[in-house]
Structure formats: C-alpha cells, structure tokens
DRENNUVEX-13185 format. One record per atom (N, C-alpha, C): x, y, z; residue in three letters. Coordinates in steps of 0.05 Angstrom, whole numbers, padded with zeros to 5 digits, always signed. Layout:
<atoms>
XYZALA/...
</atoms>
This chain:
<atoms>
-00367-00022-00029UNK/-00373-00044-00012UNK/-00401-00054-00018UNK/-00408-00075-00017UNK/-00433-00095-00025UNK/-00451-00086+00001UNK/-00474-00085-00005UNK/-00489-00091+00023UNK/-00490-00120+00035UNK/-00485-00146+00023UNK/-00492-00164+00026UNK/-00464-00175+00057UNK/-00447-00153+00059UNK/-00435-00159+00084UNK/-00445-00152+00108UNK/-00437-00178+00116UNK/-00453-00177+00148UNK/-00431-00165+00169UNK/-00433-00159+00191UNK/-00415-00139+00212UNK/-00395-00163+00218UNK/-00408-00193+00221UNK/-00393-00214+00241UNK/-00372-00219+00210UNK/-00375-00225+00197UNK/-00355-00231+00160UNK/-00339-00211+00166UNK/-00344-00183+00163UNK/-00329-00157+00166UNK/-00309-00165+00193UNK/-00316-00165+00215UNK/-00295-00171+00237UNK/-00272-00194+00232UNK/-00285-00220+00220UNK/-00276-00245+00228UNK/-00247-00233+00191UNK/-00252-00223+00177UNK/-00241-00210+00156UNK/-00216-00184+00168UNK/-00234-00180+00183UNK/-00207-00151+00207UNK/-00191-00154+00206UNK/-00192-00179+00222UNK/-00182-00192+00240UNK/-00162-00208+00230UNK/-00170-00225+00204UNK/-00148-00246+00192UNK/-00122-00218+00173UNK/-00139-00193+00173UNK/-00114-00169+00166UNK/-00094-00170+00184UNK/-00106-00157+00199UNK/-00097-00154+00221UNK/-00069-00175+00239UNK/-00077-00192+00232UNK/-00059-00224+00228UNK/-00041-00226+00220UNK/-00044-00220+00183UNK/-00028-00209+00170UNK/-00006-00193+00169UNK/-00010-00171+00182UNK/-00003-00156+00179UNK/+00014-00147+00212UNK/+00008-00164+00222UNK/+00027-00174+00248UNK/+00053-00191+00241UNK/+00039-00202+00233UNK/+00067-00228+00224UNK/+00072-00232+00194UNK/+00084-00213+00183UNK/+00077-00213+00162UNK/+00103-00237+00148UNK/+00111-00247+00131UNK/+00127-00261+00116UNK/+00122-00253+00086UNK/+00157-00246+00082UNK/+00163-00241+00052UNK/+00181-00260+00036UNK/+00166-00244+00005UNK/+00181-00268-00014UNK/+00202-00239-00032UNK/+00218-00247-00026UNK/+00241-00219-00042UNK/+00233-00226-00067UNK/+00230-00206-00084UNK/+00237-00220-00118UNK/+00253-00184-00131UNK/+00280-00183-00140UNK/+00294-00174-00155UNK/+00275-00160-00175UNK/+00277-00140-00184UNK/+00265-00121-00203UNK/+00271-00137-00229UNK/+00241-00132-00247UNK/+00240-00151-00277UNK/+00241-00132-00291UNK/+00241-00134-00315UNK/+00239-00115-00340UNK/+00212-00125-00349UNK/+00209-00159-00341UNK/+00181-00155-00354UNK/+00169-00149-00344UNK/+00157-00137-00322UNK/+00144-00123-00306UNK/+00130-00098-00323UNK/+00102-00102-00330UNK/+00094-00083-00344UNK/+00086-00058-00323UNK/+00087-00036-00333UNK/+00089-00006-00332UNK/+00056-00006-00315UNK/+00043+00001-00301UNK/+00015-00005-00289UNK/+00010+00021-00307UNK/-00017+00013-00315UNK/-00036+00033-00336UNK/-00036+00068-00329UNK/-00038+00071-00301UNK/-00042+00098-00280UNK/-00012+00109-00291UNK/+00015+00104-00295UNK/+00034+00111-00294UNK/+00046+00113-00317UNK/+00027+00106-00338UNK/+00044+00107-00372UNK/+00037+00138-00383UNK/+00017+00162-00369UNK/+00011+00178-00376UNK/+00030+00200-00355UNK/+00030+00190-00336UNK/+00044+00211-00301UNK/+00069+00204-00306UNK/+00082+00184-00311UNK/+00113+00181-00318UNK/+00113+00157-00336UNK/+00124+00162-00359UNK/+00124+00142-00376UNK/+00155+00120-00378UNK/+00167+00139-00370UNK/+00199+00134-00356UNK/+00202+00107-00333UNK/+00182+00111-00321UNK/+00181+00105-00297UNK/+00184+00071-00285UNK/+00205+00072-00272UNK/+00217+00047-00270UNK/+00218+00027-00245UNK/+00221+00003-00242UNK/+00210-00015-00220UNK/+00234-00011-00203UNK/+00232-00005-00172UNK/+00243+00006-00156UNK/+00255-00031-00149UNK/+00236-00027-00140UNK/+00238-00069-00120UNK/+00208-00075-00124UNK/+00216-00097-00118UNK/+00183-00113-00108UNK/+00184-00144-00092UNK/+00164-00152-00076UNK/+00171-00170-00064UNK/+00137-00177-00063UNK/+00130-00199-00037UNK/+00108-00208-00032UNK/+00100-00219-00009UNK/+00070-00206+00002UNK/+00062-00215+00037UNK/+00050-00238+00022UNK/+00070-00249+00049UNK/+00052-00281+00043UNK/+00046-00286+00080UNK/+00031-00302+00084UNK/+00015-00305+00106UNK/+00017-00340+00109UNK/+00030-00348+00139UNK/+00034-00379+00128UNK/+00027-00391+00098UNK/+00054-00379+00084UNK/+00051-00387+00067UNK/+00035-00377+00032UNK/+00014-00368+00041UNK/-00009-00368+00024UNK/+00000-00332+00019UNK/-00002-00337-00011UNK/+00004-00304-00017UNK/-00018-00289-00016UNK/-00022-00251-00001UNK/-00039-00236+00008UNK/-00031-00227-00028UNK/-00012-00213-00025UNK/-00013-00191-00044UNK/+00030-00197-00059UNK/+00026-00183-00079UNK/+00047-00176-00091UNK/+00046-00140-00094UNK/+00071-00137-00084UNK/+00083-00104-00082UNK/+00102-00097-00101UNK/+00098-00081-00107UNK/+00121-00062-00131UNK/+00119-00031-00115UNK/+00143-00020-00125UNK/+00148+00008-00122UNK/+00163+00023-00145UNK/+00149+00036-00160UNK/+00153+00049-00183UNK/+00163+00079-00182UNK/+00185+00085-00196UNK/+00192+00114-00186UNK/+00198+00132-00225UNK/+00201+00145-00224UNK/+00206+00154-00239UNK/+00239+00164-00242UNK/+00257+00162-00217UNK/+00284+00161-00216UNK/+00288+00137-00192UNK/+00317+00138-00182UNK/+00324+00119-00162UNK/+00308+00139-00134UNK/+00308+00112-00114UNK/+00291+00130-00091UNK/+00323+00135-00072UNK/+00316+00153-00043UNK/+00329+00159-00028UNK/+00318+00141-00005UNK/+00320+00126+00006UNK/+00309+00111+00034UNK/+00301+00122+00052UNK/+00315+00138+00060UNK/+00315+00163+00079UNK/+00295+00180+00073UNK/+00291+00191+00042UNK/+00269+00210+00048UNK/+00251+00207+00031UNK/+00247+00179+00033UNK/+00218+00169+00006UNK/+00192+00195+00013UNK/+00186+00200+00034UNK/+00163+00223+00030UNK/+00168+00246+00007UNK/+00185+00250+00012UNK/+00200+00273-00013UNK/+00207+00270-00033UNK/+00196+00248-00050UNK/+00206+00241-00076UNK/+00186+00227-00084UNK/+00177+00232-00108UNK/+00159+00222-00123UNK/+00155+00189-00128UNK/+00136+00177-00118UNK/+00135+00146-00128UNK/+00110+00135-00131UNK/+00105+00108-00139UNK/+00078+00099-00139UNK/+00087+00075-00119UNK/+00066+00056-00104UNK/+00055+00030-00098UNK/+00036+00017-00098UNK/+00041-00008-00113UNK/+00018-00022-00128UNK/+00021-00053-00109UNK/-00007-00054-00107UNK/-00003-00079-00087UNK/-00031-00093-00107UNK/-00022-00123-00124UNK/-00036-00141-00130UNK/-00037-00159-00116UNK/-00066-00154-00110UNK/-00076-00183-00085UNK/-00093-00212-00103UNK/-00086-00219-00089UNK/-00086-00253-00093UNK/-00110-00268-00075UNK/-00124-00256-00057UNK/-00141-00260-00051UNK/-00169-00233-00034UNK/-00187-00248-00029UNK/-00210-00229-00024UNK/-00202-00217+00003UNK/-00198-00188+00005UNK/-00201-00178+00033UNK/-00220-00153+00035UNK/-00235-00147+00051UNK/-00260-00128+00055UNK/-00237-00095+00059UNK/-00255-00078+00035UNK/-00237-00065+00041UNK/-00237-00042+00065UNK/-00253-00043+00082UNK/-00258-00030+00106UNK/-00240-00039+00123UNK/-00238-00068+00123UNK/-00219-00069+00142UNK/-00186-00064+00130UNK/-00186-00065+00098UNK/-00155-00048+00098UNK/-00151-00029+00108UNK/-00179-00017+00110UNK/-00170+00017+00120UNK/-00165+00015+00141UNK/-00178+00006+00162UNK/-00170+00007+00190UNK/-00150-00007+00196UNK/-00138-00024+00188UNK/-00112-00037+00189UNK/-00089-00012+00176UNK/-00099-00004+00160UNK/-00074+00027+00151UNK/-00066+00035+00179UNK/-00088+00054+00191UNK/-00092+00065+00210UNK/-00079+00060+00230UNK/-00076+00030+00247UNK/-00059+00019+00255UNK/-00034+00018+00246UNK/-00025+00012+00231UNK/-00003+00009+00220UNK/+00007+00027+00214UNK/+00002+00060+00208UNK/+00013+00079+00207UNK/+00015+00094+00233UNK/+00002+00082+00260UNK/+00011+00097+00289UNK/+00040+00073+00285UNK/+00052+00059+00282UNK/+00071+00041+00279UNK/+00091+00070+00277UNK/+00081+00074+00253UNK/+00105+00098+00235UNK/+00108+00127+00257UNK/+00086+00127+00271UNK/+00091+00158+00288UNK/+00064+00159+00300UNK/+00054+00174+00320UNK/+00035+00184+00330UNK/+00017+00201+00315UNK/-00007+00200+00322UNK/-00029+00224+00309UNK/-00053+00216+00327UNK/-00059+00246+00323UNK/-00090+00249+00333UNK/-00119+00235+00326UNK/-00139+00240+00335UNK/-00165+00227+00333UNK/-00178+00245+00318UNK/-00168+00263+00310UNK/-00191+00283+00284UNK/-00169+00274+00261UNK/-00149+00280+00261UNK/-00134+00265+00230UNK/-00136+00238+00234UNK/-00140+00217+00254UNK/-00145+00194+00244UNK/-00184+00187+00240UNK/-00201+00206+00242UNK/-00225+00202+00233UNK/-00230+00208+00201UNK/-00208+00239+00192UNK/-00207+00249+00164UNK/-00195+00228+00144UNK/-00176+00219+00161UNK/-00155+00202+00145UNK/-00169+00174+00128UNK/-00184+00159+00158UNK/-00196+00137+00151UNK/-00227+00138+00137UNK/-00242+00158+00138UNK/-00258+00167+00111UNK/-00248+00159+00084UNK/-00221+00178+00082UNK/-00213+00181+00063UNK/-00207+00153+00048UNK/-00189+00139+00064UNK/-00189+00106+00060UNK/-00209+00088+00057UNK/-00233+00087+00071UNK/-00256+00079+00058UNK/-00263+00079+00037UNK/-00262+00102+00020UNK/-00274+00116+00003UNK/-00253+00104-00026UNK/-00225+00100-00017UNK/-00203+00096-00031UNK/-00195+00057-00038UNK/-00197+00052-00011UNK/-00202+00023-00010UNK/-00223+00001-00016UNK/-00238-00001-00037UNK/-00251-00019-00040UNK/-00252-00047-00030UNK/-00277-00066-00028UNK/-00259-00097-00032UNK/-00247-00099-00049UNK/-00235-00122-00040UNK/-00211-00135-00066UNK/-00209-00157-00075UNK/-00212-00172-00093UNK/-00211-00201-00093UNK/-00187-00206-00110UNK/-00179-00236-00121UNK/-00160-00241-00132UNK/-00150-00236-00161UNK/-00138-00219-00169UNK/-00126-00209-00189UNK/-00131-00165-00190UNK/-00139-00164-00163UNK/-00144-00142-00152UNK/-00122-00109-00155UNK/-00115-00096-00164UNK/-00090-00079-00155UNK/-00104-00054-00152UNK/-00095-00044-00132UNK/-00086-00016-00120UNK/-00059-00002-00120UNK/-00071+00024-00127UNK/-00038+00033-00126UNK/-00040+00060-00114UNK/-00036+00073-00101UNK/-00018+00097-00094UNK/+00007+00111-00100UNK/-00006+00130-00112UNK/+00007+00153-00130UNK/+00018+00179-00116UNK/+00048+00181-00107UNK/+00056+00203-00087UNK/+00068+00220-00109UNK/+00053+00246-00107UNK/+00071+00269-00123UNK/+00101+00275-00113UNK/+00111+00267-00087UNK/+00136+00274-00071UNK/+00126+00300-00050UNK/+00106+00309-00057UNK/+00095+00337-00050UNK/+00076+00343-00036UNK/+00070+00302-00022UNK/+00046+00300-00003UNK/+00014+00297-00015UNK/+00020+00302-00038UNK/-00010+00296-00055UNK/-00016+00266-00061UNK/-00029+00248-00052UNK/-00033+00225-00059UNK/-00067+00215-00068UNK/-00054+00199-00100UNK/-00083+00186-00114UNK/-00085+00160-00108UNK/-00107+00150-00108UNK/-00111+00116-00105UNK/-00119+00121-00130UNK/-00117+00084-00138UNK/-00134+00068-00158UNK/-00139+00047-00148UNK/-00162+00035-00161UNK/-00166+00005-00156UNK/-00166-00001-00189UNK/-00149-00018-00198UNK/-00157-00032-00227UNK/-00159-00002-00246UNK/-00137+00011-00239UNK/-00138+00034-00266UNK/-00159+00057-00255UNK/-00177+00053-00248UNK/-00192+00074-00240UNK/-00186+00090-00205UNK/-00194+00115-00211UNK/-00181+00122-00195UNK/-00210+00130-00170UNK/-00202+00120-00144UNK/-00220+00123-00123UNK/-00219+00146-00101UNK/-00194+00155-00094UNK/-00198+00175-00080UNK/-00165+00191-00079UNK/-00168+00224-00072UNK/-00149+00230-00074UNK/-00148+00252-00052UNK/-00124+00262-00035UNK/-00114+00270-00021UNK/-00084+00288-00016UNK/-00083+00308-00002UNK/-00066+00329-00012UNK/-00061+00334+00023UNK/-00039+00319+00041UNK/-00039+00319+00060UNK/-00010+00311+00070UNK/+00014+00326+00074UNK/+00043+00309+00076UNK/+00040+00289+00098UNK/+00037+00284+00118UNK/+00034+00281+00143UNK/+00019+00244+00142UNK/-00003+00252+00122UNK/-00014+00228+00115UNK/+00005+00214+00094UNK/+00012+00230+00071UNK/+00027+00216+00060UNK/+00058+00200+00073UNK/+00062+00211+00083UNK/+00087+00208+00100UNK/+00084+00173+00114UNK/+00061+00181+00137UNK/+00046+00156+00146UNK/+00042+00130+00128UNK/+00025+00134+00116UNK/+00010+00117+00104UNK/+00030+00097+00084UNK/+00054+00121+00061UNK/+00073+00094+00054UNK/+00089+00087+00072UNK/+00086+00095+00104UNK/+00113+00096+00122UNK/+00106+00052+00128UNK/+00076+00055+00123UNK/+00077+00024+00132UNK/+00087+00006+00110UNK/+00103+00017+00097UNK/+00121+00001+00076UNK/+00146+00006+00072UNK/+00156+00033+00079UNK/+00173+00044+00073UNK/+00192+00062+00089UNK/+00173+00053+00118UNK/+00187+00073+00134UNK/+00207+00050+00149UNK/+00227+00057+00165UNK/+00236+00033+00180UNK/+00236+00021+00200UNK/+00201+00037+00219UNK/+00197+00020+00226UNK/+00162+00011+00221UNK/+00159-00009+00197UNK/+00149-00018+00187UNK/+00156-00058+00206UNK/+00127-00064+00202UNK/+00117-00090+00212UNK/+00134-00104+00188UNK/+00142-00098+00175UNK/+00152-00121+00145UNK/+00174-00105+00130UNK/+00199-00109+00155UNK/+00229-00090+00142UNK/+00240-00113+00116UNK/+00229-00139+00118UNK/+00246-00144+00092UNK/+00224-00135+00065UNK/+00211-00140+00069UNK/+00185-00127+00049UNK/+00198-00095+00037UNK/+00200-00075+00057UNK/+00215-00052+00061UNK/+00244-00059+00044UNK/+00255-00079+00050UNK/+00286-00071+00036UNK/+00285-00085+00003UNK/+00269-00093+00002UNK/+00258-00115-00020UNK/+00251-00082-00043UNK/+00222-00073-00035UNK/+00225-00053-00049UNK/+00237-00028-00055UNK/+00251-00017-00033UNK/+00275+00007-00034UNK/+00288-00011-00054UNK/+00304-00031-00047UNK/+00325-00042-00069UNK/+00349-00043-00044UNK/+00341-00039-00020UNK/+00358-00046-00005UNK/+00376-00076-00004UNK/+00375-00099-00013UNK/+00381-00122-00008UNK/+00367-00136+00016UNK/+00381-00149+00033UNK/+00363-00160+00052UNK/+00389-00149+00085UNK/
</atoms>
C-alpha cells in the first residue's frame, strides 16, 4: 500500500467494494482454450485446466474477470477438498485493504466465525492483497488440503495453512451461498 492514501479515499473506495459486491452482476463466458495457463500454475500443475470463468461487472462497468483452474474436473459440493486455483483480473483500481475487509464480510456470508480468526485472517489478507489497478491479477492457490498461496502478478504475497479459512474465503465464490450464484455457476461449469 502507498502512503500517499488518505483514510477518507480508503473509505469512499470500501465502500464502492462493498457496493460491488452487494449487487454484484455477471457476464457468463464458456471456458477458452485460448485462455493462457497463469504463470503460478505452469510449475504446480502444468495439466491444469480452465474450470469456468465469468465476470463482476458493476452497472455495467467491469470490476474484474474470474477463472477457476483445476488440475481435474471440480466436485461443487466439495470444492474445499480438491485442489484448485482463482485468478481474478481486475480492470480497474481498488485499494487493497478494503478487498480484505470486504473478504471478511463476505465470508461471514459463507458461515460464522469468531473475532480472533477474523483479526488472524484479515492480517493475513492485508499482507496478501495489495492495490490493484487495471490489468492487475491475483490468484489463490488451494492445495485441496486447506493450504492457501496468493499472488499478485506472478509473485507470490502471502501464504496460509488454515481449512476453515480456506473453506471461507473461496466459499465467497464457490460456496452456494455466495452474493454472485451466477458468477458461482459460471465458474463450477454449472450452466446458469
């Protein structure tokens, strides 16, 4: 994070997440072949193949583009248990402090948790979530086994060995009850 952010930018930035991520609107798009392999995953599974992908758009205006990369077909039911990646290319600038705290949110969505795993948790997300501006990607790397790596742009920012979080955290994409179920059926490969 820059020092040059001010607290009132940081809120008024929360907040337009936060927005987002209320009302979210998707664009389905069918799995490509041209869809290149993300750099993090040509060494961890070289196999590894485009699950679905789709895109938050926000009246309109695209946040990010999603992929879900697996190394076999997924189970819906028990994505925590099976190995996958998610890569979210954003399309425009969001502060990444407030991704984190918007996680946070969005994973009491998926289930309940306490105030000492949601203080460990959202460290950890800070630390993991950078800003982001346009041509931006992050991805999250699930061993199936609860171990989860970030990257931002290939490099890797923070990593974590926690089922409970892992569980959570892709649950705001993948779980069913997720703020954005067609987003959700877009990348399982569910249809709509």
């Amino acid at each position: 994070m820059t020092a040059t952010h001010s607290p009132g930018r940081r809120a008024v930035l929360a907040g337009a997440f936060c927005s987002l991520m209320e009302r979210p609107m998707t664009t389905l798009a069918a799995p490509s072949s041209t869809v290149a392999l993300p750099p993090e995953l040509r060494t961890e599974w070289p196999q590894a193949q485009l699950i679905g992908q789709g895109a938050l758009r926000f009246f309109g205006l695209l946040v990010y583009d999603a992929r879900l990369w697996a190394p076999q077909r997924l189970q819906a039911e028990r994505y925590e248990q099976q190995p996958f990646a998610l890569e979210l290319s954003y399309a425009r600038k969001l502060d990444g402090e407030a991704i984190a705290e918007r996680s946070i949110a969005e994973m009491r969505r998926v289930a309940p948790f306490g105030d000492a795993q949601e203080k460990r948790w959202l460290a950890t997300m800070k630390l993991a979530f950078p800003d982001v501006g346009a041509n931006d990607r992050l991805l999250g790397l699930h061993n199936g086994q609860g171990e989860v790596r970030f990257f931002h742009n290939g490099r890797q920012t923070a990593q974590l060995a926690d089922r409970e979080y892992a569980r959570l955290f892709f649950g705001i994409w993948l779980a069913p009850q997720t703020s954005a179920p067609a987003l959700r059926a877009s990348l399982l490969g569910l249809g709509e």
